[in-house]
N, C-alpha and C positions, 0 to 999 in steps of 0.2 A: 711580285712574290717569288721568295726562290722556289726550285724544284721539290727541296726538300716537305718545304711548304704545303707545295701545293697535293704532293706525294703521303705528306700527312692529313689534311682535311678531305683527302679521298679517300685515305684507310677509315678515319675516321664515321663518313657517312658511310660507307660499307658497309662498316660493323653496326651500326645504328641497321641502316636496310636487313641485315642479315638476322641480327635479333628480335626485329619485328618480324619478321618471316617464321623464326622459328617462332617464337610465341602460337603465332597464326597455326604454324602446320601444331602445336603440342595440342591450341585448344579444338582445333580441329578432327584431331584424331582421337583426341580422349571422347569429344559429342560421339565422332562414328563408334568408341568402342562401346559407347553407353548404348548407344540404339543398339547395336547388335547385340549387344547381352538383353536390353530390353524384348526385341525381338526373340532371342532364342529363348526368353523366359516365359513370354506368353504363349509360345508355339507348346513348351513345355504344362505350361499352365492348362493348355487348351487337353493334351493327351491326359492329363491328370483327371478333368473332367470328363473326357470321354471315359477311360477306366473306371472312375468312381459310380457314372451310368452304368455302366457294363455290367459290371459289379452287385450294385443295390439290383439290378433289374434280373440279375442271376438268383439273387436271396428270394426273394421276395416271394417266388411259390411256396418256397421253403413255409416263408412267415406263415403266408395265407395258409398254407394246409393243415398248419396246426393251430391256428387260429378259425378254425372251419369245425375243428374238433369238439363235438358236445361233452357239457362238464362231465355227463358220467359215466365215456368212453374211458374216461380215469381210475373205475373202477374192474379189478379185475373179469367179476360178472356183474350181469345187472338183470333185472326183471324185463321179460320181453313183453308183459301186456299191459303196462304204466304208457305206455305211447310217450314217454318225456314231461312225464308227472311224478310228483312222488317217488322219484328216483333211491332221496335218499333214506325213505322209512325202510322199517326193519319188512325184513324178508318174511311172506308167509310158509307156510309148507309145504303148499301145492304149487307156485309158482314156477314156471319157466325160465331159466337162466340163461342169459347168452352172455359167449364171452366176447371180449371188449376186444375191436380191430388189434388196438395196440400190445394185447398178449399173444395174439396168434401171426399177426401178418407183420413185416418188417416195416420198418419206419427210414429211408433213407434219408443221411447224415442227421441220426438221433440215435445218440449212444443208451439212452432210458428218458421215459417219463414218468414224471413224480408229484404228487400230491403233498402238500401241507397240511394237516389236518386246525381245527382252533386249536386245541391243546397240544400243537405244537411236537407232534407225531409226525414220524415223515413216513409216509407207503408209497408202494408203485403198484401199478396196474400188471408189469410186467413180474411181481413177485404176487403171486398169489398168498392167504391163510390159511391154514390149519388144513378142513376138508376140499377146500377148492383147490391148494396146490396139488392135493395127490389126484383131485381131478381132471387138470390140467396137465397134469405129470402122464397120467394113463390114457388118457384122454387125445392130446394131443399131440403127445410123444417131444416134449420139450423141456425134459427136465434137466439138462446140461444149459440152456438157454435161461431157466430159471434159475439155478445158483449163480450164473455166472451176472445177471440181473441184478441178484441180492447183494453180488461184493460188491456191483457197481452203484446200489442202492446206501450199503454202507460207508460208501466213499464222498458218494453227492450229499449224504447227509452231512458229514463231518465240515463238508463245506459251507453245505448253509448255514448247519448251526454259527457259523464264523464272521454271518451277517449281520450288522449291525440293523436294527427293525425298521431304522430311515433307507434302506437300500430299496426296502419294497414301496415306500411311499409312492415314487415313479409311476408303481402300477393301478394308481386311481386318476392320474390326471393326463390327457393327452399330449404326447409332444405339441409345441410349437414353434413355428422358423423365431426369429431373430434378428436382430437388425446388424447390419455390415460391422463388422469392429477394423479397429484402426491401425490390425497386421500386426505382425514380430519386431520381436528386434532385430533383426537382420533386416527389415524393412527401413527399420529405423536407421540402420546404420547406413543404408543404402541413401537414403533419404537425408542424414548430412553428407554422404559421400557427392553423389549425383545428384541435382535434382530431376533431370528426365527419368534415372533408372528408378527413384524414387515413387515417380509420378506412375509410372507402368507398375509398381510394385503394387502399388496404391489402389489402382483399377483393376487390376488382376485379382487384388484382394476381394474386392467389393463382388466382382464378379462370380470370384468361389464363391462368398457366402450366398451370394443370389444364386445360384444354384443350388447349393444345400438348402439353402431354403425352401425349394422348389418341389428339391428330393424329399423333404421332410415334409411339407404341403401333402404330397401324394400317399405317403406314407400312413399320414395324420386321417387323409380322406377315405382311405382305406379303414383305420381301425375305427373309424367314424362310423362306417356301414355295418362293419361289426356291432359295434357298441348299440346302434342303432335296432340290427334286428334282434340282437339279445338281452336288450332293455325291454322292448315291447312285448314281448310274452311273458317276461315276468311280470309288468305291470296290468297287463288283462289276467293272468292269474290271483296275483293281489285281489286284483277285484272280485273275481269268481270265489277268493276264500274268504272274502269280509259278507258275502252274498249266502254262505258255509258252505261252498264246495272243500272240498279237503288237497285240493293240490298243494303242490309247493310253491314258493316266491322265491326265484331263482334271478341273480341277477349276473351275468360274465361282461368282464373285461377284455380288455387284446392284450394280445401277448407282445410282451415288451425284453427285448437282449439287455441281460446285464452281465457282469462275470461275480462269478462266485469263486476265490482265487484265481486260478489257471482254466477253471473249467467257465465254458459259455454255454447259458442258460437262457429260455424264453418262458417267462414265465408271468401268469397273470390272474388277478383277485378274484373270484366269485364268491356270491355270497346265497346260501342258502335257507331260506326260512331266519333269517339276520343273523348267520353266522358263516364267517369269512373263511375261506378256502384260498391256498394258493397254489396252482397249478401249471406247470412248467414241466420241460423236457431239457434236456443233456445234450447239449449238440457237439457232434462229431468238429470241437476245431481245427484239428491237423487235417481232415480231407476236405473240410469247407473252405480253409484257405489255400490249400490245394489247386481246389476247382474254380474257387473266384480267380487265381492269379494264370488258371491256362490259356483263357483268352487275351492275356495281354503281351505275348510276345512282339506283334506288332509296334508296339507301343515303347517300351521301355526294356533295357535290359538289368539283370539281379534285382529285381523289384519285389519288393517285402510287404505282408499285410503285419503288421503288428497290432496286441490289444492295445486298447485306450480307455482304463476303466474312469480316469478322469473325467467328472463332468465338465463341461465348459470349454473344449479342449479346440486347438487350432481348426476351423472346420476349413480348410483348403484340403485338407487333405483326408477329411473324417467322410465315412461313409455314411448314409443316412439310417440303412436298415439294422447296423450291425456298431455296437461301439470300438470299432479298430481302425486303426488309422495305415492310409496305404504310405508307405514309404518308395517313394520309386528310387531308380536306378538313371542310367542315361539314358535323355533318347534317341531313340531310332528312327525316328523320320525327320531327321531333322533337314532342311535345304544343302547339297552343295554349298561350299562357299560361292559366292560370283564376284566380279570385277568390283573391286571399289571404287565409284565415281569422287570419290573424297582425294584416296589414294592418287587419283590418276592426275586431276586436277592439281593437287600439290605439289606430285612429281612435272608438269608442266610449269606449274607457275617456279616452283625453284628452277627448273631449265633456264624460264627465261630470266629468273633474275640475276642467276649465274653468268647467263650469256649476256646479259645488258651490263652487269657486273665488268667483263673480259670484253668486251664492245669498248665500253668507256675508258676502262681502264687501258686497254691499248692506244685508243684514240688522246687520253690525257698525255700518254707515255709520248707517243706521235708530234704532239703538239709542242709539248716540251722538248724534246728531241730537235723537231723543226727550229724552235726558238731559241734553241741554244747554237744551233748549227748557222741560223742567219745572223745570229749576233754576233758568231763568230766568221759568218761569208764578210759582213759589214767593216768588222775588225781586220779582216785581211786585206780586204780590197782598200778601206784604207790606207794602211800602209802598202801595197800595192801604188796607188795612186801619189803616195809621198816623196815618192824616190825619184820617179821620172818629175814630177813638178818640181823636184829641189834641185833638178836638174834643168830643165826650162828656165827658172830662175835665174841659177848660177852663168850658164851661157848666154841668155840674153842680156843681161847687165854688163858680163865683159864684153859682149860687142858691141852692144849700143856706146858702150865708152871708151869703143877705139883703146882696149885693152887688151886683143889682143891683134899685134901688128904682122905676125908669121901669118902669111896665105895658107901656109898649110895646116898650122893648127889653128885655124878657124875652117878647113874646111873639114878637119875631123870634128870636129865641136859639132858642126850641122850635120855631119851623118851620125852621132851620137844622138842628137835632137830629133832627127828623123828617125832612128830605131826604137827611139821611146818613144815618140807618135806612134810607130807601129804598133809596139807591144802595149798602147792603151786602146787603139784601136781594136784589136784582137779582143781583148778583155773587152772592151765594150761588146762587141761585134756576137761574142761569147753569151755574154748576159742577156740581150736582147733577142738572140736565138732561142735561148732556152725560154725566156720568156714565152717566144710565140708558142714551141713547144708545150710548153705546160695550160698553154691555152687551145690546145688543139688546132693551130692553125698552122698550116705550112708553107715555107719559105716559098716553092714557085713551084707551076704544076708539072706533075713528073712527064717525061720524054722519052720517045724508044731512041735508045743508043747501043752501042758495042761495048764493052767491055775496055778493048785498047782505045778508044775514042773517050775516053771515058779518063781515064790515064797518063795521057796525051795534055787533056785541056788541066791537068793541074799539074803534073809534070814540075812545070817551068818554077810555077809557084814552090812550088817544098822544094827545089833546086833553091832556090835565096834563099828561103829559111833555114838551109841546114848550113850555106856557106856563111851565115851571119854568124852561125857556130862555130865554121871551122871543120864543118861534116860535109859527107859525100853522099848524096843520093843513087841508089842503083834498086833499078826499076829492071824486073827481071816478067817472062812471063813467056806461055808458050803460042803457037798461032793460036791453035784451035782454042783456048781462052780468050786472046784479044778479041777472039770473032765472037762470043758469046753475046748475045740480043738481050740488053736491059729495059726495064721502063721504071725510071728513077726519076729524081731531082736529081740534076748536077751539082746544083750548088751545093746541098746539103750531103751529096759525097766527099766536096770538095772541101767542105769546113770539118768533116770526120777526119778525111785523111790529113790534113793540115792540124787536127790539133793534136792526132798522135805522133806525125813528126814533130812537131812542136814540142811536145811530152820528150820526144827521144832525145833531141839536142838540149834539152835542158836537164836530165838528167844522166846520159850517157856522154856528153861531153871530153869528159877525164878518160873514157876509156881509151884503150893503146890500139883498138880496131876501131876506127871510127867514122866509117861506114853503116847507113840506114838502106836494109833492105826494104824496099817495095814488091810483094810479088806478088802474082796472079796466076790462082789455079782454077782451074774446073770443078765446081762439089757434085755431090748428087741434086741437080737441079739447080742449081746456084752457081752464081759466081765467089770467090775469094780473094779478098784482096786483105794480105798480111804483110803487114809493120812489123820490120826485126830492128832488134839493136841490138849493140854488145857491151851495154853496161852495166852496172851490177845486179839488174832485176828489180822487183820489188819483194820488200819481206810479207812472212805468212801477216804479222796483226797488221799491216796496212792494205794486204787484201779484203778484208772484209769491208772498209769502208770505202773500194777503189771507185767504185759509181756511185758514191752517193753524196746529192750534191752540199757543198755548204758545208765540208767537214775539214776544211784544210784552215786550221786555227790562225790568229798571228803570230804565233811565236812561233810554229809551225814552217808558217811562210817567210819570216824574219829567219829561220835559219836552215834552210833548204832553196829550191829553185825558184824563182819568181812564177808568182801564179797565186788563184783564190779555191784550187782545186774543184774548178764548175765545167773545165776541158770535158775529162772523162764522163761525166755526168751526162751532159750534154751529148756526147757523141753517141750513147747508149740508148739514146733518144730518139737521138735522129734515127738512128737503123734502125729502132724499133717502129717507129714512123714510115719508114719507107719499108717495112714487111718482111725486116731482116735481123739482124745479132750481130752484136760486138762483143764477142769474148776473150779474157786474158790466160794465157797460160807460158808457165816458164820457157825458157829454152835450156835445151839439154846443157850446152855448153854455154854457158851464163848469157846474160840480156833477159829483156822483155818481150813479148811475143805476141798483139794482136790481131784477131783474124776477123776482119770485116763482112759477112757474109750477105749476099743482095740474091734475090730470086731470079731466075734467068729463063726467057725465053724460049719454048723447043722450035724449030725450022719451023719456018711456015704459020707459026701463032702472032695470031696480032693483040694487041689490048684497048681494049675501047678508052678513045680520052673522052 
């Protein structure tokens, strides 16, 4: 398969891997963001219940004290020696009047109370008639308190008249809870949006109403004990006036919130001697919502009680004792955010599949690379191998046939034939090196030597190889460097130095100085041993591939210096092998310029073999 190939069905599965991933982190993170709003919505849900507690459990003395109220505290005065009989017959002469809590003592958050008569007269307790207001006027020095009673007497009337007669029905039958209904639309919408937020919407829901229910249970048991002890005396009365005692049959209801326009009202039926009364008070709404919303700063902030004359109305948010409904604001306790384990996990898994991505992907690049580079070592060393064989050929044939009869060019022909054994040796000699190399094994175990000792034993060698060129070796170096204490392999010095003279004569050849420096300095801790030459160098884009092996193409090699380009490779090897560096760099006044660097001995240190 070509590169390009293979370059495509790894983009390919890439983007397959990469859009499965994203899917993964989209549906991932829309679940976390469905739980956390689920989450913040029940924490919200839960303040709203607390609040709504709060709330009902604030009203509710309210309710009770006026629900505590005997029917004919309704009346401005009343007879004080009826003991709670006969309340409502006419007045004798002689009788004792008291007047009623509610004309003289204040009523907090109760703007008036007020009586319905049957014939559909509306009075107040707090507006006295005819000779009882000037007695109450004189009396009790409250005659500013009474007008101002009266305009609020002609205002709650105008209201109730505005009642439709089904509004008071309420007030003969007791609340009861209700069973969970099946939430908003916003529920709904949530519920195809999500279905978890749906599902917490859902339970959240159920769970309000089971608390309103709960609230309204309380409320219900409450007006129950009423009901209870103010049914009972009228029904022992009954009895006492079928028996002809002359009391009254008095029957009260509990006081139940409705609104009568803007105004809220508690009001509730009694019935006297079988004729119905409705009795109700004026509650103070702007300081009752007031006072129910002071204790919720904890909770919620800009948090609203609004009315809710509607029956049937969303009860998550409805109070039980009062019909308004809380609107909150945002809340205030809500969690810090914390670490998302969602988040953190998918920033990991993409990490790694980024980097298993960039892993592969370098390693495909690698492999390809490699395979392009051995098929190109393969294609060089062939043709490599071509020339000296079509040379072997060519000479052995004319001498096997006495072809050719000169002594002397037949004995150029065998030292032609022996430099090309040579320079396949080498190439062999080259390839099997690096082989071991890349196998981690090394050519022979290293030895303590010197420096010039060192120098010395190849010397002689890179002297023939640069005279098969036509070049000059000069081996330059100071004492105190000869004397430097190595523990190398020889050999594997001696095939580094041998294959960059080898490198110089084959490409510095043509130059006009043609002279190969060898020289040896002293480094910081090292020895150096640097190869000069004076031929044109190498260019910037052929450094890049100068140590790596397997890059020298055949066309390459067909038309530059014989070689497979696996020299330099190899010898970068080696010195990295033996704990050392081969690096290139130009020389000032042209050639090439490498400097061998081996780690050197201080006096006196020995190295364990």
């Amino acid at each position: 398969m070509k590169s390009w190939q293979n370059a495509a069905v790894f983009g390919v599965c890439l983007a397959v891997v990469l859009a499965a991933m994203a899917w993964i982190s989209a549906v991932a993170l829309k679940l976390e963001r469905a739980q956390s709003e689920a989450e913040k919505q029940a924490r919200r849900q839960e303040n709203v219940r607390l609040a709504l507690w709060r709330m009902d459990a604030a009203v509710a003395p309210l309710i009770a004290r006026e629900n505590a109220r005997p029917y004919f505290h309704y009346s401005s005065f009343y007879p004080a020696g009826r003991a709670y009989t006969r309340m409502y017959r006419e007045l004798g002469p002689d009788e004792v009047m008291l007047p009623s809590p509610l004309l003289t003592l204040p009523a907090p958050m109760v703007l008036l109370h007020f009586q319905v008569d049957p014939d559909g007269s509306i009075r107040s307790p707090q507006v006295p008639d005819g000779r009882l207001r000037a007695l109450a006027e004189s009396t009790y020095g409250i005659a500013g308190k009474i007008s101002d009673s009266a305009s609020m007497l002609l205002e709650i009337g105008g209201k109730l008249k505005g009642l439709d007669p089904v509004s008071f029905q309420p007030l003969d039958r007791p609340a009861q809870p209700r069973a969970p209904a099946g939430g908003t639309a916003a529920a709904d919408e949530h519920r195809a949006a999500d279905p978890l937020l749906a599902e917490e919407t859902r339970r959240q829901s159920a769970r309000n109403e089971s608390e309103w229910n709960v609230r309204m249970s309380q409320q219900a048991a409450q007006q129950e004990q009423v009901l209870q002890a103010n049914v009972m005396a009228p029904a022992a009365a009954l009895k006492q006036r079928r028996d002809g005692s002359a009391e009254d049959a008095v029957a009260e209801g509990v006081m139940r919130p409705l609104w009568a326009g803007d105004a809220l009202v508690l009001a509730r039926r009694i019935t006297v001697d079988g004729r119905s009364y409705v009795q109700g008070c004026w509650l103070d709404w702007p300081a009752i919502r007031k006072d129910l919303l002071a204790p919720l700063p904890d909770l919620f902030e800009l948090t609203d009680l609004r009315p809710e004359p509607a029956a049937g109305a969303d009860s998550r948010t409805m109070l039980a004792a009062l019909p308004a409904r809380l609107v909150p604001g945002r809340a205030l306790n809500q969690p810090p955010p914390r670490p998302s384990a969602i988040r953190l996990s998918l920033a990991v898994a993409w990490g790694c599949v980024l980097a298993a991505a960039a892993a592969f992907g370098a390693l495909l690049a690698g492999i390809i690379s490699l395979s392009e580079r051995r098929a190109a070592f393969v294609s060089s060393v062939t043709h490599e191998l071509r020339t000296p064989l079509t040379t072997f050929r060519l000479y052995t044939d004319m001498l096997a046939g006495d072809m050719v009869p000169d002594p002397g060019k037949r004995r150029s022909y065998l030292q032609s034939m022996g430099a090309e054994a040579d320079r396949l040796a080498h190439l062999v000699e080259n390839v099997l090196a690096y082989s071991r190399v890349e196998r981690g094994r090394a050519a022979a175990p290293a030895a303590e030597t010197t420096a010039g000792a060192l120098l010395d034993a190849v010397r002689e060698r890179l002297a023939q190889r640069a005279a098969q060129a036509g070049m000059e070796i000069c081996v330059e170096g100071r004492r105190e460097a000869m004397e430097l204490r190595l523990v190398t392999d020889r050999s594997a010095v001696e095939q580094i130095l041998f294959n960059l003279v080898d490198n110089a004569c084959k490409y510095a050849c043509g130059a006009a100085d043609r002279r190969i420096h060898v020289m040896l300095f002293a480094g910081r801790g090292c020895a150096v041993l640097r190869v000069r030459d004076h031929g044109p160098g190498i260019s910037a884009s052929d450094r890049r591939s100068l140590f790596r092996p397997f890059s020298k193409s055949a066309q390459r090699a067909a038309n530059s210096a014989p070689g497979v380009g696996l020299g330099l490779a190899l010898s970068r090897r080696l010195a990295r092998h033996l704990g050392g560096s081969l690096e290139y760099g130009p020389a000032p006044d042209g050639g090439a310029v490498f400097d061998l660097r081996l780690a050197s001995l201080h006096a006196g240190a020995r190295i364990a073999k």
